[in-house]
N, C-alpha and C positions, 0 to 999 in steps of 0.2 A: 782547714778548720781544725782547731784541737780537738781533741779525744773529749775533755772537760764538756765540750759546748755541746758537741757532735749528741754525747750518750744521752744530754738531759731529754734532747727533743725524741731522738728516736729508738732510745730506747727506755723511755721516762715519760711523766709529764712535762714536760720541759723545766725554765727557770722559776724559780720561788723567791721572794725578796728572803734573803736572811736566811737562807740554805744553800751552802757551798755545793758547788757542783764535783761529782765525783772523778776523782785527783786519774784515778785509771781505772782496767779493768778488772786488774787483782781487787782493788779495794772493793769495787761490785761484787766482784763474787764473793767475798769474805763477808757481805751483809748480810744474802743470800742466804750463805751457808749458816749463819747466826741466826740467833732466837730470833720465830715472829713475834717482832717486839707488839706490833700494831694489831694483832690479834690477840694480844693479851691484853691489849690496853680498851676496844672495843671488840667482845666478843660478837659474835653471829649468832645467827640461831641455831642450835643443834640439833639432832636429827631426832634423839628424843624427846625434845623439846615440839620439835612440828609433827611428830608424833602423836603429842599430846592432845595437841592446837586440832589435829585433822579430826581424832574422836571427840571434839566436845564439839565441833563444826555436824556430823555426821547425828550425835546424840539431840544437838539443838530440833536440826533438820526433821530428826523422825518426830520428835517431841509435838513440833509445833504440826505436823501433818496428821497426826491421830491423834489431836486435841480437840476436847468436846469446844461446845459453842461457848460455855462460859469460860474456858483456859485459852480460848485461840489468840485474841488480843494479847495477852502477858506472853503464850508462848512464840507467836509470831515477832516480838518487840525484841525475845531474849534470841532468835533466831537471824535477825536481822545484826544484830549486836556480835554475831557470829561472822557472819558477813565484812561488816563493817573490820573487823579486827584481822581476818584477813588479807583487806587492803593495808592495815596500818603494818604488818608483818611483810608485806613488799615494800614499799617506802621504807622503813626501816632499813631494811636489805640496804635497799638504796643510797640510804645516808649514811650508812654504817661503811659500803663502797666507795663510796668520793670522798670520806672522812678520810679512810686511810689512805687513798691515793693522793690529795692535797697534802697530806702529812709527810708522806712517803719520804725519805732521805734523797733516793736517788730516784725511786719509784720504781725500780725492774722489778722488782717482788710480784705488784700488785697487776704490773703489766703483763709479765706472764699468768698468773692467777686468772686476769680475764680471758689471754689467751686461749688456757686449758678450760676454765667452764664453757666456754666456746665451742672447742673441741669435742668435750663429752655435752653437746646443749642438751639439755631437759625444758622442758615447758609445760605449767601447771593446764591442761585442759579443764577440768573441773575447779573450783575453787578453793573445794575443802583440802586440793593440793598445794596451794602457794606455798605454805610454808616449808612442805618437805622440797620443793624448786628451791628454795633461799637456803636450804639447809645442806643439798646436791654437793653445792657450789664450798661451802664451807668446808664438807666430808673431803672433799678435795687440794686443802689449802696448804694441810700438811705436807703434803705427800709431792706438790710440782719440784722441789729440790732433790728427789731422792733418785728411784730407780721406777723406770716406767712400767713395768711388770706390778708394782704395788699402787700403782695410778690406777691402773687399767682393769684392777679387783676390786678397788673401790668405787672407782666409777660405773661398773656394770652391775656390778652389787648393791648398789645402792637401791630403797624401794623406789625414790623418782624413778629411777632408769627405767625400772622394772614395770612401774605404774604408766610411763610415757608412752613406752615401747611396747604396750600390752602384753608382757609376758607372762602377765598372770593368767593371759586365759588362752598359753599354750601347755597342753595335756598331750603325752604321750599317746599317737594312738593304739599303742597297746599296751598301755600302760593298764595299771589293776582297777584305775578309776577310770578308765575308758572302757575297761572291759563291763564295768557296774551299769556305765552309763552313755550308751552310745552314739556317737555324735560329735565328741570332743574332739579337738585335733590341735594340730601343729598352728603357733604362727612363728613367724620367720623373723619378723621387723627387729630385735634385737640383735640376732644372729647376722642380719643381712651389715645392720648398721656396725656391728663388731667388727665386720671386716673389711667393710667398705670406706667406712669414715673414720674410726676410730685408731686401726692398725694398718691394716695392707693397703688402704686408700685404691679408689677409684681405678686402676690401670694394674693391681697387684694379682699377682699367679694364681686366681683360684676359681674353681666354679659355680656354678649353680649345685651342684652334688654337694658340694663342699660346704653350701651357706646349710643346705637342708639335715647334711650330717650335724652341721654344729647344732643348729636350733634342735634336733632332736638331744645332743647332749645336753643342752641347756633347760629342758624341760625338768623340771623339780624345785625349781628357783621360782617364789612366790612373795609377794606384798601388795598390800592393797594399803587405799589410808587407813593411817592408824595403826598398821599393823607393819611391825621392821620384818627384817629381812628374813627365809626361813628356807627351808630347802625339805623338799614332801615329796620322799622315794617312790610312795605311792601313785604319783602324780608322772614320775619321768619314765622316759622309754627304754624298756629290757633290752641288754643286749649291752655291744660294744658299738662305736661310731670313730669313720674314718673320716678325720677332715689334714687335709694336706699332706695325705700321703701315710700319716701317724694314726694309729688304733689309741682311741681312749675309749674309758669305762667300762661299765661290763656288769655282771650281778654281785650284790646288789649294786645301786646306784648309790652315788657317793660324790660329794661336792668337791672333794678332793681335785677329783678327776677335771671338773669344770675349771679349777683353779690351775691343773696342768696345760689345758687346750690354751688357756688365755695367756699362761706363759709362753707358750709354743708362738703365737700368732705377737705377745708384745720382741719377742726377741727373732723374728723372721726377718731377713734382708729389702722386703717390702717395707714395711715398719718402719724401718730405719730413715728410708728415702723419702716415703711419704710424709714422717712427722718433720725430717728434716728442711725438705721443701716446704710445709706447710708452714714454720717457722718462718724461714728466709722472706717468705713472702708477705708474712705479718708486717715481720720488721722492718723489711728492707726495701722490696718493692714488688713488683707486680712481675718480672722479671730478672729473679737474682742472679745473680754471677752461678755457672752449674760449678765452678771450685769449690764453691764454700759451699753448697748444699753438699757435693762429695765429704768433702773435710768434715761437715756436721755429722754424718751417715756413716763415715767409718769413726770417730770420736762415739758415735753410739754403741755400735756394733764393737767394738773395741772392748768397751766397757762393760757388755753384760746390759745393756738399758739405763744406763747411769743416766742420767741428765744435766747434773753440771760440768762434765765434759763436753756437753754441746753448747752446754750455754758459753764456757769460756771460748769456743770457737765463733762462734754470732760475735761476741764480745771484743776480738780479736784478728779475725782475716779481712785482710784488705776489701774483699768484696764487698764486706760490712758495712763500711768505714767511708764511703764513697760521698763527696757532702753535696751531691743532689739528696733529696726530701723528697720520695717520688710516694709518698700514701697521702692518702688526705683522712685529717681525724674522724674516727667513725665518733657520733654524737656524747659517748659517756666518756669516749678520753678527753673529745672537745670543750665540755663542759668544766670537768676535772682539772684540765690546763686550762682553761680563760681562771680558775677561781685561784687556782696556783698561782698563778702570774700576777693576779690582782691582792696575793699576799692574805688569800682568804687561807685558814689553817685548820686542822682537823678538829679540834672545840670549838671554831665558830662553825662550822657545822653541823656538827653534833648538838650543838644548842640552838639550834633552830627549831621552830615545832614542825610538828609532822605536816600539815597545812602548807608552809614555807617551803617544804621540799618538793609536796607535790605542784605547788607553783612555779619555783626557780629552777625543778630540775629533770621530775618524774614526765610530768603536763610537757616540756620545749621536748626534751629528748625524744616522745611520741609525734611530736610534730616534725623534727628532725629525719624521721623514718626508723628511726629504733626503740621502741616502747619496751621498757624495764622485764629482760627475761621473756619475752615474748618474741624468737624467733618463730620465720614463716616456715620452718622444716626441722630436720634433725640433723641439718648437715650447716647449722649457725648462720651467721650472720655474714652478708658477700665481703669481698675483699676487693672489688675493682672499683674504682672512684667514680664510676658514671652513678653508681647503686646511692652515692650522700650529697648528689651536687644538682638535683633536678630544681630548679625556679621556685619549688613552694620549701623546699629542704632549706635552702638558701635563705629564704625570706624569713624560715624559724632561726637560722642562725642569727642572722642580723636583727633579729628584735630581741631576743636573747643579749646581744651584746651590749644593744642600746638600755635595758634593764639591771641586768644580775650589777653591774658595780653598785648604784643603787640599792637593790634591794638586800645586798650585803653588807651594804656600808663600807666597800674597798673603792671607791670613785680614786681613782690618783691624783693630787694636786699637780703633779706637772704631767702633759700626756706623753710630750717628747722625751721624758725620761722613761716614764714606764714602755715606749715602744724599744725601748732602747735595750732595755734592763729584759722584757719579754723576748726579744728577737735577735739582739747580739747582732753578730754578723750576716743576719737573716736580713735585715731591716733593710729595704729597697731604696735607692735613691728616689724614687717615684714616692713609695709613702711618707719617707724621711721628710716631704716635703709637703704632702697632703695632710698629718698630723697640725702643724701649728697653722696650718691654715681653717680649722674648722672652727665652725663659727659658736661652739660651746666645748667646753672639758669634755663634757658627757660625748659628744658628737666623736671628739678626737679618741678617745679611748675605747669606745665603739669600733673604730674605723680601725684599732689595731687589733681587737677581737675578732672582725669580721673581716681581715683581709687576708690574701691567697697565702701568704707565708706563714699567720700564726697558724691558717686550719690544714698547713700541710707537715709532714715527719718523716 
């Protein structure tokens, strides 16, 4: 299979009517490395922006709770209205997401971008959080090209992180505000996840000492909704703190120091191998070739935490390259590629109401098993194809496909071409011939939405 065909599916949305498939993997990486064109053209929400959002959510909230009997109807109506907006600040999200990955030239952009929000997941627990979760992911978007060290500050710095992972209400215990106020103490759950999920992955050189060193360094870093990001000396643990072997901080406490440990931990030989397997197995399968995970791991380590030195090796080694298709689409890529394929483009998207999205795309994908930013942990969304293929997963698929042409207005006049134009040399003798035999367009075009080839990569 050519490189052309190869990258659309897996490391893309696959094909798009009237978008050339990319010529190689220099030319990928040069996109890459270029303006976010698609995030200038539909921006996200910003973090001051759901900043905003969270205090006038919080402001409604008290309003309508200590209002007399004659203000309760009006302030419960403007509270509710609170509520209501957001939901519409997820959906958004939403649309704003499958906009630019239908749009996407070759789509590795936005395919990595889900990767990494994945990677650092955040999940609004409360409500008045949704919007700083949609904004997480955005703080983010910059930065997946660059060098993983400026990832990995932004992503933990972030207030979602913060607010997820309860680090607000880890207090040094002998900190000056512990001293006031006794009781306060240490939680762990960012610290734990810092090292576990984020950097040194699950099997990396460290221990139980080492997560409680860090989280006592990490104490001083504070956000609640509404309030960004802040760092309160008063609050973090006196003293220095040994995690891997290295002494950081000391008196005073100093955020500095928190931004040295996170260097220390993004450029560690763990790090390297965990992100890089973690890749491999996004992309590639369940199972990579252990070459190209090496080759990705010292391309990291080579570079200082570079990242498009790993990406040109994903890009590039044979193992990569391999034209078994052994993932099966988790539900937002799957949706994304039925709308691609069907020649839906990122303004017909975008111009859909909000209603529209949460019926063609927010509503199936919850039914699929992946409901919009609502992962069941902090360690994202599975990666093994038993986790998107159970009988009711399945059955969201298939009515999904028998719908969305339809309700987009992309129905194909011929289906044998659209199977053809979607699936390339994917396109099974077996379906080649189950297409012109169904007994309506809509049935045929369905049946190439819903079968084993388009929902695998």
């Amino acid at each position: 299979m050519e490189f052309s065909q190869l990258a659309q599916v897996r490391f893309g949305f696959g094909p798009a009517p009237g978008k050339p498939a990319p010529a190689d993997a220099g030319a990928m990486l040069e996109t890459l490395a270029g303006p976010d064109v698609l995030a200038s053209r539909w921006p996200g929400l910003s973090t001051e922006d759901a900043l905003a959002a969270a205090r006038d959510f919080r402001a409604a909230k008290k309003t309508a709770k200590h209002a007399s009997k004659a203000d309760a109807e009006a302030t419960q109506a403007a509270f509710t209205a609170q509520k209501q907006r957001m939901t519409t600040i997820l959906l958004q999200n939403l649309q704003v997401s499958l906009a630019r990955a239908v749009e996407a030239p070759d789509g590795f952009r936005e395919r990595l971008w889900a990767f990494w929000r994945d990677h650092f997941t955040v999940m609004a627990k409360r409500r008045q959080d949704v919007g700083l979760s949609c904004a997480h992911g955005e703080a983010l978007r910059p930065h997946i090209a660059g060098n993983f060290k400026t990832l990995l500050r932004v992503a933990e710095t972030h207030p979602m992180m913060l607010i997820y992972l309860d680090q607000s209400y880890s207090i040094g215990p002998n900190s000056r505000r512990a001293q006031k106020r006794p009781g306060l103490g240490l939680n762990e759950n960012l610290a734990r996840e810092a090292m576990e999920l984020h950097t040194l992955g699950v099997g990396g050189h460290y221990s139980q000492t080492d997560v409680r060193q860090l989280a006592e360094l990490f104490t001083g870093m504070q956000a609640d909704s509404g309030e960004d990001f802040a760092f309160a000396p008063n609050l973090a643990e006196p003293g220095t703190e040994t995690v891997l072997g290295k002494t950081f901080g000391g008196d005073p406490a100093k955020l500095e120091d928190i931004y040295a440990v996170l260097d220390t931990l993004a450029l560690h030989p763990d790090t390297a191998r965990h992100l890089a397997s973690k890749l491999a197995v996004h992309f590639v399968g369940p199972a990579p070739d252990p070459a190209l995970v090496t080759a990705m791991a010292e391309a990291y380590s080579r570079s200082g935490g570079e990242l498009m030195p790993v990406y040109k090796v994903l890009l590039t080694h044979p193992g990569a390259l391999t034209p078994q298709f052994a993932k099966v689409r988790q539900p937002f890529d799957y949706v994304a590629t039925g709308l691609r394929a069907l020649g839906v483009d990122g303004d017909a998207v975008r111009a859909r109401k909000i209603k529209e999205i949460r019926n063609t795309a927010f509503a199936p994908m919850r039914q699929m098993g992946q409901p919009w930013l609502a992962t069941n942990g902090p360690d994202g969304w599975p990666e093994e194809d038993e986790e998107w293929i159970s009988p009711q997963q399945l059955a969201a698929r298939i009515n999904w496909a028998m719908r969305a042409p339809l309700l987009y207005g992309a129905a194909p006049a011929d289906p044998m071409a659209f199977a053809e134009a979607a699936l390339g040399p994917r396109l099974s003798p077996a379906l080649a011939q189950a297409v012109p035999r169904s007994e309506t367009k809509a049935e045929a075009v369905a049946l190439v939405l819903a079968s084993a080839e388009f929902m695998r990569r």
